[in-house]
C-alpha positions as CSV (number, residue, x, y, z in Angstrom):
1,X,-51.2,7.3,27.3
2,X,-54.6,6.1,29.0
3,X,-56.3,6.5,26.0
4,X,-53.5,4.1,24.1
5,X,-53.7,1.4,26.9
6,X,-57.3,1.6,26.2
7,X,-57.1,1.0,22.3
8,X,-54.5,-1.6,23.2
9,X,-57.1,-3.4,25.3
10,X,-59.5,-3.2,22.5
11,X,-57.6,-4.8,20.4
12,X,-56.4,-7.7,22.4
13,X,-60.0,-8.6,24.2
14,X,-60.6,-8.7,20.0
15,X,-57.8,-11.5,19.5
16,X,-59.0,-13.4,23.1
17,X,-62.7,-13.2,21.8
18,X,-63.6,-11.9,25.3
19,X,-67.0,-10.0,24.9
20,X,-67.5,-9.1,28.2
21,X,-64.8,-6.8,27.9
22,X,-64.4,-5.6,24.4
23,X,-68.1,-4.7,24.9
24,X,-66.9,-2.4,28.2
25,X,-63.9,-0.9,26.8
26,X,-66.2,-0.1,23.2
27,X,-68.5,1.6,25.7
28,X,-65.6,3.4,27.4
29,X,-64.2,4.5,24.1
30,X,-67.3,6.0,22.7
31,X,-68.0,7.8,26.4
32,X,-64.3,9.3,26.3
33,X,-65.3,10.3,22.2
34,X,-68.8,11.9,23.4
35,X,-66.4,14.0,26.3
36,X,-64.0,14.6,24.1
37,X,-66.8,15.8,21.2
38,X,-68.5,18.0,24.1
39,X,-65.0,19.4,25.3
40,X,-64.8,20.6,21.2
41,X,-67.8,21.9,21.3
42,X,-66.7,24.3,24.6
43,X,-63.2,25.2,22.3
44,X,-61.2,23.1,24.6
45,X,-59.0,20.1,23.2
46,X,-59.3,16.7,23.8
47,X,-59.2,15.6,27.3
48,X,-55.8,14.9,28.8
49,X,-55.7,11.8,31.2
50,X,-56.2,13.3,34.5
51,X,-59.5,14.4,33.0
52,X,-60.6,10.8,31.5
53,X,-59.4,9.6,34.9
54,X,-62.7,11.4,36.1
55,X,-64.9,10.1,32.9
56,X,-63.9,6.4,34.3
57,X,-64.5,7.4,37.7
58,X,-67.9,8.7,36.7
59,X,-68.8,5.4,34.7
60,X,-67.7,3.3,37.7
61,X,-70.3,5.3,39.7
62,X,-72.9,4.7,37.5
63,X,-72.4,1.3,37.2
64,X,-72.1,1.1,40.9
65,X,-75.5,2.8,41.3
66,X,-77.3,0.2,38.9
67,X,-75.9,-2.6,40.8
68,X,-77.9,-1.7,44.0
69,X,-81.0,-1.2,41.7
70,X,-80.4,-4.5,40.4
71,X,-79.9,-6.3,44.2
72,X,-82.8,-4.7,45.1
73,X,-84.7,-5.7,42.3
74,X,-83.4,-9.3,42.4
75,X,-81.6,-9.2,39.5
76,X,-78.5,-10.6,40.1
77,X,-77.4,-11.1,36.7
78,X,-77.7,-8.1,35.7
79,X,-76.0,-6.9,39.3
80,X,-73.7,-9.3,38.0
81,X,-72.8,-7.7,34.7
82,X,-72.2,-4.5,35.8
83,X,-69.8,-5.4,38.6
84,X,-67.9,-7.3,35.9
85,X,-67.7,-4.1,33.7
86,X,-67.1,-2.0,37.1
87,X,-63.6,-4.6,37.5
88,X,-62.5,-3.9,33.8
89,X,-63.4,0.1,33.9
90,X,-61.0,-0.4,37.4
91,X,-58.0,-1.4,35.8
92,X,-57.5,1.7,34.4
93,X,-57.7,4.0,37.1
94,X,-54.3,4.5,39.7
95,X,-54.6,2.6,43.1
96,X,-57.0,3.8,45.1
97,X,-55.7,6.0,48.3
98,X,-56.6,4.7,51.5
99,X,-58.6,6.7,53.6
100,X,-55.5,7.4,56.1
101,X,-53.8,8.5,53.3
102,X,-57.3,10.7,52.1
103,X,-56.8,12.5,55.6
104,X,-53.0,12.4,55.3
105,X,-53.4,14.4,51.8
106,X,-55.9,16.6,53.1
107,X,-53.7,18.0,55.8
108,X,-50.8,18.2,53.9
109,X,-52.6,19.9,51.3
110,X,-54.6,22.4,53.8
111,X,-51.2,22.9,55.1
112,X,-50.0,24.0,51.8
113,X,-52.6,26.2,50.7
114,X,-52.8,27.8,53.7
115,X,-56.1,27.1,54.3
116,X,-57.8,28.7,57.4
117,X,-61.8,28.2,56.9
118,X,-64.2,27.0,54.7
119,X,-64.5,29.8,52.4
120,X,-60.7,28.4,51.1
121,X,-62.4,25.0,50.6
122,X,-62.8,25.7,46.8
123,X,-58.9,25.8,46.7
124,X,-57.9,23.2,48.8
125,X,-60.2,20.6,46.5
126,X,-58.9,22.0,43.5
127,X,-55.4,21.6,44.8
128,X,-56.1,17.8,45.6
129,X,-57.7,17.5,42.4
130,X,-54.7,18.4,40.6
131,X,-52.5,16.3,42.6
132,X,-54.8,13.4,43.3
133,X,-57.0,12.8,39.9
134,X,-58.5,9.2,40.2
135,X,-56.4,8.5,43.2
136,X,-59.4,9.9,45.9
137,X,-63.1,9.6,45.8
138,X,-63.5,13.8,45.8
139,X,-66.9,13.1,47.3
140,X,-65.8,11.7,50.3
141,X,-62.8,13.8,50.6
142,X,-64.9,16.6,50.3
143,X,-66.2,16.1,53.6
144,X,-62.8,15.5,55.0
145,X,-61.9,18.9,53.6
146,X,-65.2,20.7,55.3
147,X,-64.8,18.4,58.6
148,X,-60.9,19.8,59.0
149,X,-61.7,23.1,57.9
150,X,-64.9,23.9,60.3
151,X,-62.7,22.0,63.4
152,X,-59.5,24.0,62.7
């Protein structure tokens, strides 16, 4: 499905003659064919959506990290550029939570698990991982997860 809406996109930043993002969603296309290539290479198939939801999320970071290279370097074009790729990359991925819903999650799912300490960390972030794929930043929430489990 993702990976349709993608090639849709493709096609229609093609017709527009919009370079900035046919560029972008060429480069998130061959990322998702490198992952997928990789994934092949481990005897898994080709990666379901929840899994290229983490391949955007990964690229977003990237592109993230080179923009405060950039601002620190003065180059705000370039700073510019990748923040313009970061908003296309974006409209791919679900809503973001909120963090009162991060914390709200969290509980529930802590709840769920049955979760008494950190050594059932492992579970609980797997178990929002599952439910929650592109929906959470899992590094942030991963300190949720330690806070609640080292206070409870």
């Amino acid at each position: 499905m993702l990976r349709e809406n993608i090639n849709n996109a493709v096609k229609d930043a093609m017709r527009a003659k919009d370079e900035r993002k046919l560029s972008t969603l060429r480069m998130v296309n061959s990322t998702i064919k490198n992952a997928d290539i990789e994934a092949r290479g481990q005897g898994k198939p080709p990666l379901a959506d929840g899994e290229l939801l983490s391949v955007l999320q990964k690229m977003i970071k990237q592109r993230q990290e080179s923009v405060e290279l950039y601002d620190k370097g003065g180059r705000a074009e370039l700073a510019d550029a990748e923040r313009a790729e970061i908003a296309i990359i974006s409209g791919y991925l679900p809503q973001q939570m909120s963090e009162d819903e991060v914390k709200a999650a969290i509980a529930a799912t802590i709840a769920d698990q049955g979760a008494a300490g950190i050594k059932d960390m492992g579970k609980v972030i797997g178990a929002l991982k599952a439910k929650y794929a592109g929906q959470m930043d899992f590094g942030k929430a991963s300190g949720l997860v330690k806070a609640a489990l080292t206070a409870g």
